[in-house]
Legacy VTK file of the C-alpha trace (Angstrom):
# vtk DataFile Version 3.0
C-alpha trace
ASCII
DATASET POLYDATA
POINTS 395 float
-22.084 -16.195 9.598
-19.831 -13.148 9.368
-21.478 -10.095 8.188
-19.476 -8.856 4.766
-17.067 -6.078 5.431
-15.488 -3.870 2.845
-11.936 -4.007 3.401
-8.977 -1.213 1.928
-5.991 -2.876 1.338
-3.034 -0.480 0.858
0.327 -1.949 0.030
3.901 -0.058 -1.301
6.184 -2.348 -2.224
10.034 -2.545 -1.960
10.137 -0.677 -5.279
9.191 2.412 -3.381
7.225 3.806 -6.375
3.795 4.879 -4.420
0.746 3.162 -2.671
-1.406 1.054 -4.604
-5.090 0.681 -2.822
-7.953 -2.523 -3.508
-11.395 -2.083 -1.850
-11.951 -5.658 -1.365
-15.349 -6.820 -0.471
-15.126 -9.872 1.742
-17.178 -12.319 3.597
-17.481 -15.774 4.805
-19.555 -18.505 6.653
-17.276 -19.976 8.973
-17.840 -19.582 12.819
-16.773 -16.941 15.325
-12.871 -16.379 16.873
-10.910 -19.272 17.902
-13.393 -21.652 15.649
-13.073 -23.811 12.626
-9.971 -24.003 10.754
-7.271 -21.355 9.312
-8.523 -21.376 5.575
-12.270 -21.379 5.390
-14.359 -20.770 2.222
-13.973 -17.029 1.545
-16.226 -14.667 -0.723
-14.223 -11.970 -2.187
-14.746 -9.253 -4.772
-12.492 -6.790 -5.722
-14.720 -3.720 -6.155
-12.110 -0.604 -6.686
-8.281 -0.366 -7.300
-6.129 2.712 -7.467
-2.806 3.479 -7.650
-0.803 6.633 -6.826
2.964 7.933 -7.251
5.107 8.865 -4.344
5.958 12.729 -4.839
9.492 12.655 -6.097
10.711 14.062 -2.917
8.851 11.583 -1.066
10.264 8.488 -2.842
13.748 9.813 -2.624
13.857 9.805 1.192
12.080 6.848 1.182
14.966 5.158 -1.010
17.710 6.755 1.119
16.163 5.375 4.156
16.144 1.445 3.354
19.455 -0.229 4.430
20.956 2.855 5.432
23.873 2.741 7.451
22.979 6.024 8.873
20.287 8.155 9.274
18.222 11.027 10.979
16.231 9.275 13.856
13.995 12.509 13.510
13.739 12.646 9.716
12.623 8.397 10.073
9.780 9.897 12.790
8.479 12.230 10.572
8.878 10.024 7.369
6.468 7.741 9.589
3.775 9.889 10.229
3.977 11.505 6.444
3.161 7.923 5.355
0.355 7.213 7.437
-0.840 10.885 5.824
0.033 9.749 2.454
-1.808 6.111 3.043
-4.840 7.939 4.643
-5.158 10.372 1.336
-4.857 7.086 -0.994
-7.690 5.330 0.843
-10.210 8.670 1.176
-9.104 9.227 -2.816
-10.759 5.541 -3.763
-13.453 6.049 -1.569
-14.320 9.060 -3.398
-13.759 7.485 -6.863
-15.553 4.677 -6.309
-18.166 6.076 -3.994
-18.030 3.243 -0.952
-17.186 3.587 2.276
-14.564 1.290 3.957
-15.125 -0.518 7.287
-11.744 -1.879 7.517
-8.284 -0.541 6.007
-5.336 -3.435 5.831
-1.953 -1.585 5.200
1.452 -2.897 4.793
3.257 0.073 5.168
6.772 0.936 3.366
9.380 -1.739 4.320
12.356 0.331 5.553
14.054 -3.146 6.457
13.541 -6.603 6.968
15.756 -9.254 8.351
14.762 -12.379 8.821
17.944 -14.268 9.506
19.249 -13.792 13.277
22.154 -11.621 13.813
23.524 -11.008 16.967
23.355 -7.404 18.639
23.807 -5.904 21.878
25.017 -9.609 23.336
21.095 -11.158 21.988
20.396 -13.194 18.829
17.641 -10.862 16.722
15.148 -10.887 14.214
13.651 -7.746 13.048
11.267 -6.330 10.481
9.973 -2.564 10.170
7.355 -1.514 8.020
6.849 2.514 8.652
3.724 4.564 7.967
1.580 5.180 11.303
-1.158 3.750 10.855
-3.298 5.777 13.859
-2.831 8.780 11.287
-5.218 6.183 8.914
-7.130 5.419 11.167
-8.330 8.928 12.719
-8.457 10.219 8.797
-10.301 7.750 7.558
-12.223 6.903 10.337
-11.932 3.231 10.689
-10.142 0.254 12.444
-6.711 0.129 10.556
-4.697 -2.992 10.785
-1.402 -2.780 10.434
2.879 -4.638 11.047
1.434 -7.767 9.939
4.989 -9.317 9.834
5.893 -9.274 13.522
3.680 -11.964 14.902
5.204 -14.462 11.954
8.624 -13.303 13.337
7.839 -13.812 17.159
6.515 -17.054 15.986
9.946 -18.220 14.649
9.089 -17.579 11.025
10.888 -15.411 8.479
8.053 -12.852 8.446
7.952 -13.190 4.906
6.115 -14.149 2.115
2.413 -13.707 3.397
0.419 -13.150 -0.074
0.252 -17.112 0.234
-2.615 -16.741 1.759
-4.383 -15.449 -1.092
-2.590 -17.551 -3.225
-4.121 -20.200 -1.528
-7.654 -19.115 -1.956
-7.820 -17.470 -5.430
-5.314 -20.360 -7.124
-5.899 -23.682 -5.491
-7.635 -26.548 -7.551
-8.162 -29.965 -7.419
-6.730 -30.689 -10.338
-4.436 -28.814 -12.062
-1.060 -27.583 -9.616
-0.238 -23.855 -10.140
2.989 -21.453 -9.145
1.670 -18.295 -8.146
4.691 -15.860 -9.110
4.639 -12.465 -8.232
6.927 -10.202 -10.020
7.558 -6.808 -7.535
10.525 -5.547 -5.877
11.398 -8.607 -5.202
10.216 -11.880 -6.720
7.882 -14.714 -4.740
6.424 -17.641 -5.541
4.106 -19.889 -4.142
3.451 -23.349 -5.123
0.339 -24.949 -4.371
-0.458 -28.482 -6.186
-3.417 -30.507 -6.931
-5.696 -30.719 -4.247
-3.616 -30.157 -1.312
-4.009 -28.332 2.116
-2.571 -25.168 3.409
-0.270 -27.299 5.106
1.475 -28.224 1.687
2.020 -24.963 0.625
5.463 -24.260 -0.235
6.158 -20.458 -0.574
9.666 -18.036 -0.535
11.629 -15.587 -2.104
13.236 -15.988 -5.609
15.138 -12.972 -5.451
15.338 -9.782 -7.053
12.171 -9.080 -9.260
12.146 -5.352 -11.301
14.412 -4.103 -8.118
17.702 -4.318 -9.564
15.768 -3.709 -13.308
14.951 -0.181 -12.036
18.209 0.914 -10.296
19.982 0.113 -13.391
17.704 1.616 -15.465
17.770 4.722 -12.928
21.568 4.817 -13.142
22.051 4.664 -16.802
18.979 5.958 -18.428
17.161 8.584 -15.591
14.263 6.400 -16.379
12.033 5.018 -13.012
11.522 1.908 -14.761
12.166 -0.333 -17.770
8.608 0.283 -19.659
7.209 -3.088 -21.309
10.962 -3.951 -21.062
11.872 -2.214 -24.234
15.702 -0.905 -23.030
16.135 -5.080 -22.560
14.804 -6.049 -25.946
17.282 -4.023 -27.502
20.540 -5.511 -25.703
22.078 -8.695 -25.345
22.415 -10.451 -22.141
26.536 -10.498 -20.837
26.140 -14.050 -20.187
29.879 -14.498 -17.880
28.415 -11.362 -15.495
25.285 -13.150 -15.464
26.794 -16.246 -14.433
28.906 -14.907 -11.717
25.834 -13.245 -10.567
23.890 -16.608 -9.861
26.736 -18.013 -7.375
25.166 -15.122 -5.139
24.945 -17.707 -1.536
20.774 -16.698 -1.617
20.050 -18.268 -5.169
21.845 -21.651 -3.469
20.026 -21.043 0.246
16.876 -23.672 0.775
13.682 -22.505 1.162
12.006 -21.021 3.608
13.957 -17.527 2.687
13.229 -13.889 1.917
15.063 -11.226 0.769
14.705 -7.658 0.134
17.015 -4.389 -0.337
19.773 -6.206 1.942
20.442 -8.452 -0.405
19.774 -6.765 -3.804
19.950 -3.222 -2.994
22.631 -0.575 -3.871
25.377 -2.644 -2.845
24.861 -5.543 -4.860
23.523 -3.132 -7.818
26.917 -1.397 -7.163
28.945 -4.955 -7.625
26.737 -6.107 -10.651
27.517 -2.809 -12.318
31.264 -3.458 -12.113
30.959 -6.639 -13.175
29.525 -5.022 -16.485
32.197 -2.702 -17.045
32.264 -0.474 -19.880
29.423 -2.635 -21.089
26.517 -1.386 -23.756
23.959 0.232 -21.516
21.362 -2.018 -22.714
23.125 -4.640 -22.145
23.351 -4.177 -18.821
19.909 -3.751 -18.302
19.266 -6.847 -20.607
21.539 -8.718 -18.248
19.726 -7.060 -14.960
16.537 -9.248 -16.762
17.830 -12.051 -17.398
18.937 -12.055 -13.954
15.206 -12.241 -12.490
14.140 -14.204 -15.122
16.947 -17.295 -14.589
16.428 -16.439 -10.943
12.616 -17.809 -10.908
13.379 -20.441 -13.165
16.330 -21.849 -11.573
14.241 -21.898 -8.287
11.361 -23.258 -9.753
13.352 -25.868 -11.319
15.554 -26.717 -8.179
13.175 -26.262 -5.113
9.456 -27.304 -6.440
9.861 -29.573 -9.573
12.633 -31.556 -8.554
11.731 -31.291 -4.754
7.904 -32.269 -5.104
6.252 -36.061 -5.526
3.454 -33.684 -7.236
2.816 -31.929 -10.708
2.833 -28.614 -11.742
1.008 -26.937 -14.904
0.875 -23.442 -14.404
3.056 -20.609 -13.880
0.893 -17.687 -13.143
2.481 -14.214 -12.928
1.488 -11.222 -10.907
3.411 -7.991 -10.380
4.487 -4.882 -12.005
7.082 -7.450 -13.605
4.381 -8.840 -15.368
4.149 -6.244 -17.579
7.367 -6.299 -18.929
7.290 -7.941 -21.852
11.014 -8.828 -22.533
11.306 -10.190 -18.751
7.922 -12.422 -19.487
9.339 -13.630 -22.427
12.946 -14.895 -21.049
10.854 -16.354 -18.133
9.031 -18.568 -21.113
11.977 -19.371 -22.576
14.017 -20.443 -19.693
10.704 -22.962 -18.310
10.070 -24.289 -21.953
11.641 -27.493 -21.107
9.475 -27.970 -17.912
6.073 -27.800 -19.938
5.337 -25.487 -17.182
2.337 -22.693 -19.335
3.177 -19.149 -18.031
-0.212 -17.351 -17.191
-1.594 -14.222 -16.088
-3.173 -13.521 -12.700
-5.602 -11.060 -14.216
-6.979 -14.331 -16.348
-8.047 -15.479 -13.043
-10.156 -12.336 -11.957
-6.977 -11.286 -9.973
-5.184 -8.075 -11.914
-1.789 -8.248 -11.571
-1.241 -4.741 -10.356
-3.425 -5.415 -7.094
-2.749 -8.374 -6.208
-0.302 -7.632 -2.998
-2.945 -4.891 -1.976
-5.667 -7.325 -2.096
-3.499 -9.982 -0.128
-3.205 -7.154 2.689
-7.174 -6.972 2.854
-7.750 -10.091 2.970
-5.322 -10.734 5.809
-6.696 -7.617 7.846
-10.540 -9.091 7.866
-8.723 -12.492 8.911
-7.070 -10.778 11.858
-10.154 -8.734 12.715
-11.895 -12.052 13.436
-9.322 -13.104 15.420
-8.069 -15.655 13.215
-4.686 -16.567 12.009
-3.333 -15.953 8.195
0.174 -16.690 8.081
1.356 -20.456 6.259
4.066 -21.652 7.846
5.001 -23.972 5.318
5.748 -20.824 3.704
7.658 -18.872 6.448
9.188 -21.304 8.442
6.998 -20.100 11.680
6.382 -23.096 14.215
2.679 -22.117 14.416
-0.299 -20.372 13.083
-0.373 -16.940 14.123
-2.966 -14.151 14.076
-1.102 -11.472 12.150
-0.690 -7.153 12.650
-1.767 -4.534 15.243
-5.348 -3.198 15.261
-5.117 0.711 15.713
-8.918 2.120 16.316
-10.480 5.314 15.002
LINES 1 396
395 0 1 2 3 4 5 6 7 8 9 10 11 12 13 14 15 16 17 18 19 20 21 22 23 24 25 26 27 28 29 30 31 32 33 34 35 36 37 38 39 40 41 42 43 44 45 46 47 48 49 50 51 52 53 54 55 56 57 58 59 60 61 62 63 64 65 66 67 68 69 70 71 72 73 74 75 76 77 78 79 80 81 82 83 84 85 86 87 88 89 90 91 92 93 94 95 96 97 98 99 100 101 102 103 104 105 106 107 108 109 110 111 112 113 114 115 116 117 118 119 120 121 122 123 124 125 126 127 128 129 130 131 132 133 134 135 136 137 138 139 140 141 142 143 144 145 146 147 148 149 150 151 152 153 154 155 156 157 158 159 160 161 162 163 164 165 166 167 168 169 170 171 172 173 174 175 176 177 178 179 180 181 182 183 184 185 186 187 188 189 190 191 192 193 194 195 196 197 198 199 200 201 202 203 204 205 206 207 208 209 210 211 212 213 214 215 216 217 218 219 220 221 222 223 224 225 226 227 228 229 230 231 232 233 234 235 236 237 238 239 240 241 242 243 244 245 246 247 248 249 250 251 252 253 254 255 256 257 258 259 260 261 262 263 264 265 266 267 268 269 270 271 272 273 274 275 276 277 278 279 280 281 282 283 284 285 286 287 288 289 290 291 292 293 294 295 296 297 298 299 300 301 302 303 304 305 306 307 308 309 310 311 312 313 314 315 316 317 318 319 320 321 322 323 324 325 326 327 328 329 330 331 332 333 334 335 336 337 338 339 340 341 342 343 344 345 346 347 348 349 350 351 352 353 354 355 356 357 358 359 360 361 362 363 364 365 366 367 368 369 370 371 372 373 374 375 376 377 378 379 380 381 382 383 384 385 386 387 388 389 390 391 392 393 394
């Protein structure tokens, strides 16, 4: 039996707005390395969450850095190690405030870019991910094992890289009888569909598209606001329903699962096109429409790619993300799944809050990978195998 570890998971998300941290305790009974099988029955409690901004400054280069077409290959080096600073400080903070000492940190590190369909480059068809944020800085601070590029091995194994909070999907949400979509409202928006009774190997997991990504640079633009709060800039427009249609003949909505997507899709450039589809357009409007967007997004997907797709049922729609907060989004995401039955739900009804829930996935994958075991689904990534995911960097 493994002894219980307590695990940091540290995550910062393709928003880019600072480093959320979940002390996760964790255990299980299932043998040693290379035994038993990929999902075992796990014990986990969430003892300790905490969340902390970017400085201004700090999220600002981070921004400029996704997707650039050019940029300071010194500035990106030292970006990287102020990270692993920056991650190191979050994790020593919730130590402090909840008086526990880690034995393991899991971080994710800041997702400069990800590409998970091949593109050819210097005569070779390639792959690549890059999550920055050094995590030996983390590890020498803290003092403890830190795992970290958990999206390589999925990548080297043929898969997309991307999603991997299945996993914990998987564990918190599966039941025997009722068939649940885990939905996960961040940067960008992921579900995971898991029905009745079924095996990891049934799992069906991607990308929806943009979540509160393109909700916050259009918010940014036209209000100097970080974020639509509770959604209340969108409650007061009305949705420019031709824009939105045009926007929904993007080629990704169509794509078949497994795909991902992230700033290269629904970054600047495609927030610079959607804002001249709106024109001269009522500010909140636009923002109304940037909602509606995310919201017909993950129902259209739903609709097209799990209840359609599946021979099984599907009950529950249970949200997770900042997105779940938003109030206005939440309630066009009702609205546009009313004639599926499907109930919208809240991950924090499940012992799961909302805010966490990525950080959590991260420590939960880092004890997997400390016991040598593998974490990725590739139902959900499109890998050809099980593979044991991230880098172990020692104190």
């Amino acid at each position: 039996m493994s002894k219980p570890m307590i695990v940091a998971g540290v995550m910062s998300g393709t928003s880019a707005d600072g480093i959320n941290v979940a002390l996760v305790r964790i255990a299980d009974s299932r043998p040693s390395a290379g035994q038993g099988k990929a999902h075992g029955q796990h014990r986990l409690q969430l003892t300790g969450q905490s969340e902390y901004p970017y400085p201004p400054m700090v999220r600002a280069a981070v921004l400029d850095a996704m997707n650039a077409t050019r940029a300071s290959v010194a500035d990106l080096a030292r970006l990287d190690s102020l990270l692993g600073l920056l991650y190191a400080d979050a994790v020593l903070a919730t130590q402090r405030r909840f008086r526990t000492n880690v034995d393991l940190v899991g971080c994710h590190g800041q997702t400069l870019y990800h590409q998970g369909v091949p593109q050819r480059f210097l005569g070779r068809q390639i792959i690549t991910t890059w999550q920055t944020g050094e995590a030996a800085w983390i590890a020498a601070h803290v003092g403890v094992p830190v795992v970290s590029d958990f999206r390589a091995a999925d990548m080297a194994a043929g898969g997309k890289g991307a999603p991997l909070v299945p996993y914990l999907d998987y564990l918190w949400f599966r039941d025997e009888r009722v068939g649940r979509i885990a939905q996960n409202i961040g940067g960008i928006a992921n579900l995971t569909a898991i029905a009745a009774g079924v095996g990891s190997d049934r799992v069906l997991a991607f990308d929806t598209g943009p979540g509160n990504m393109v909700i916050d640079a259009v918010t940014q633009r036209l209000f100097r606001r970080a974020f639509d709060d509770g959604g209340r800039i969108a409650a007061t427009g009305k949705v420019i329903e031709p824009v939105l249609t045009r926007l929904l003949t993007n080629p990704f909505f169509r794509a078949k699962p497994p795909k991902t997507a992230g700033r290269e899709e629904f970054g600047r450039d495609f927030v610079r096109e959607f804002l001249g589809l709106c024109g001269r357009a009522r500010k909140q409007d636009v923002v109304a429409t940037a909602t509606a967007l995310t919201a017909r997004s993950i129902a259209d997907a739903i609709d097209s790619f799990v209840l359609r797709k599946s021979k099984d049922s599907f009950q529950e729609l249970i949200l997770s993300g900042g997105g779940a907060k938003n109030a206005t989004l939440v309630g066009m995401l009702k609205e546009n799944l009313a004639p599926s039955g499907v109930v919208v739900r809240f991950s924090d009804e499940f012992g799961l809050p909302s805010e966490a829930k990525e950080a959590i996935a991260f420590a939960v994958l880092a004890y997997e990978t400390w016991h040598r075991r593998p974490s990725n689904i590739p139902s959900a990534t499109g890998a050809s195998r099980p593979a044991i995911l991230g880098k172990i960097s020692y104190a």
